[in-house]
C-alpha positions in Angstrom: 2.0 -5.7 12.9 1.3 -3.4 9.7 -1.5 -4.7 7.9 -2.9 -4.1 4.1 -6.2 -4.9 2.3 -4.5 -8.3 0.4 -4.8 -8.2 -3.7 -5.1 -4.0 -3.6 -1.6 -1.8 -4.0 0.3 -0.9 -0.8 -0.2 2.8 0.1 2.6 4.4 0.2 2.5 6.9 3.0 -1.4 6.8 4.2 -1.7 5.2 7.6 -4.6 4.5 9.8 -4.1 6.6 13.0 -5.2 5.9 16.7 -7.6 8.1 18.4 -9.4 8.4 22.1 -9.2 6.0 24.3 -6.2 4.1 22.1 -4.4 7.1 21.0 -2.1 6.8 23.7 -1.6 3.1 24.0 2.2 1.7 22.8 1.4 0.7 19.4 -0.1 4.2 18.9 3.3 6.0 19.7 5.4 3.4 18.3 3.4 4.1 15.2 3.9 7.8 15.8 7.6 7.8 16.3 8.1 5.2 13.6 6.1 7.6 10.9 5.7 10.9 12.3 5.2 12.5 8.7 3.0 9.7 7.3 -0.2 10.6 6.2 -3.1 9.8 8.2 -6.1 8.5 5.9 -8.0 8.1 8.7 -8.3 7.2 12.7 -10.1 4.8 14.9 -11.0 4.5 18.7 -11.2 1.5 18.6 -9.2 -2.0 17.1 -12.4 -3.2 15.6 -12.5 0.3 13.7 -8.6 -0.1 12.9 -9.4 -3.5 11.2 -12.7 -2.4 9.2 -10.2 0.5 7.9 -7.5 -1.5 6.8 -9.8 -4.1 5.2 -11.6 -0.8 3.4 -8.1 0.2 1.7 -7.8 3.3 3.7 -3.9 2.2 4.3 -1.8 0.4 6.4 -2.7 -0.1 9.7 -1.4 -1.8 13.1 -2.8 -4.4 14.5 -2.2 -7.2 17.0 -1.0 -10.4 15.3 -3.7 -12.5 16.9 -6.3 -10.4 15.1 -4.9 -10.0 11.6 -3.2 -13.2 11.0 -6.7 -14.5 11.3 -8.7 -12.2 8.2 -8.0 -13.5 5.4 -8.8 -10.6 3.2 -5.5 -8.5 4.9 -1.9 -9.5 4.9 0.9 -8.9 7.5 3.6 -5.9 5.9 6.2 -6.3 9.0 6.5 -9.2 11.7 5.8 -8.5 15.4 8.5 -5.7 16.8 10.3 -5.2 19.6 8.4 -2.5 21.2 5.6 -3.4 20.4 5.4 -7.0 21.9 4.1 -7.4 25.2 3.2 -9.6 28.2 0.2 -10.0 30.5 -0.5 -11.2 34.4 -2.7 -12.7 36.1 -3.0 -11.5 39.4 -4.7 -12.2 43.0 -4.8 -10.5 46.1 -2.0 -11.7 48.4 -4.8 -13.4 50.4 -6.2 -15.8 48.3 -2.8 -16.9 46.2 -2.9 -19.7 48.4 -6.2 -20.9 48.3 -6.7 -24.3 46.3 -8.7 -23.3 43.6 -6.8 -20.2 43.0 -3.9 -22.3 42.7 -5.3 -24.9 41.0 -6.7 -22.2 38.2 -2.7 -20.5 38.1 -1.5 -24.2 38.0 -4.1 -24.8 35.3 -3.2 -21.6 33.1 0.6 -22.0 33.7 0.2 -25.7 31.8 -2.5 -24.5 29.2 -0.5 -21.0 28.0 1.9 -23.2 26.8 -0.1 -24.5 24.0 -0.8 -20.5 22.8 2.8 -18.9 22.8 3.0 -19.1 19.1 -0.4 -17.2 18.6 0.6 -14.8 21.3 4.0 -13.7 20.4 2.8 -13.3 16.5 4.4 -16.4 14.8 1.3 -17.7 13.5 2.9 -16.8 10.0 6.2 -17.8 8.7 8.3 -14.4 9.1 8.6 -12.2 6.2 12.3 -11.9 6.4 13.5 -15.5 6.9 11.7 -19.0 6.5 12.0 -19.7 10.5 10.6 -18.0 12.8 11.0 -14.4 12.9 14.7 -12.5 15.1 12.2 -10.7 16.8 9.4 -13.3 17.9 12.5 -15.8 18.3 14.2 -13.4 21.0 11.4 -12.5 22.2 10.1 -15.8 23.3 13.2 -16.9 25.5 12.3 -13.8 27.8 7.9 -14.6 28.0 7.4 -16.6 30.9 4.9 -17.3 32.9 5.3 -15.3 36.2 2.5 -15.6 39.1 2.1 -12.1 41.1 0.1 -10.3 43.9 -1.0 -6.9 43.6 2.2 -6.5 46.5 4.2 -6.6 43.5 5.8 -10.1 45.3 6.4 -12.3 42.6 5.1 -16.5 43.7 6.4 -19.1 41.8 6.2 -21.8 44.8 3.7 -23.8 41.8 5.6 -26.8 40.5 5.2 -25.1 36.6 
């Protein structure tokens, strides 16, 4: 999500750009493709840095929901999009999916993520467009499931989930 310092002016153009190890990661280019001829106030290696920036006032900046939603002192410019939402896995060698307290821990997390799908698909704020939830979080969260997987790339869902 775009995020500005709350109570200041929007910036118009400036942006606060990716660089090192992040400059390549999907919110960088998305940012890149969405703005190519924005100007850049100032860059960050790191999301800590990004978030420091933005609550400085050098512009907007992106940053995952989970972290801005929670500073009070910036505000959310665009709801979670497409490209930029993700998923994660938790994985096992194929050996050891099997094992009881492997599968008690997947069994364990596939219950508790549950709890957490609104804080990880970026609905912890109404959605600036609409009152409901946003189009984007509200497609999105039909096609986030849970999915167990060994580094084969063989997907196990034999856990009653």
């Amino acid at each position: 999500m775009l995020n500005v310092p709350a109570g200041r002016p929007r910036p118009t153009t400036s942006t606060i750009g990716f660089e090192g190890p992040i400059e390549n990661i999907t919110p960088a280019r998305w940012l890149r493709a969405m703005a190519p001829d924005c100007e850049i106030a100032c860059r960050s290696n790191s999301v800590l840095g990004l978030l420091f920036a933005i609550q400085s006032g050098f512009g907007l900046g992106l940053l995952p929901c989970q972290i801005g939603d929670a500073e009070e002192d910036i505000v959310r410019v665009i709801d979670p999009q497409p490209g930029l939402i993700g998923g994660f896995w938790i994985l096992t060698h194929p050996d050891l999916h099997k094992r009881p307290k492997i599968r008690a821990f997947f069994d364990f997390m596939l219950e508790e993520i549950v709890k957490y799908r609104p804080l990880l698909l970026g609905q912890t704020q109404p959605s600036r467009g609409n009152q409901g939830r946003s189009e984007t979080a509200a497609a999105s969260s039909s096609t986030v499931e849970p999915e167990l997987s060994s580094p084969s790339g063989g997907a196990s869902r034999d856990s009653p989930a």
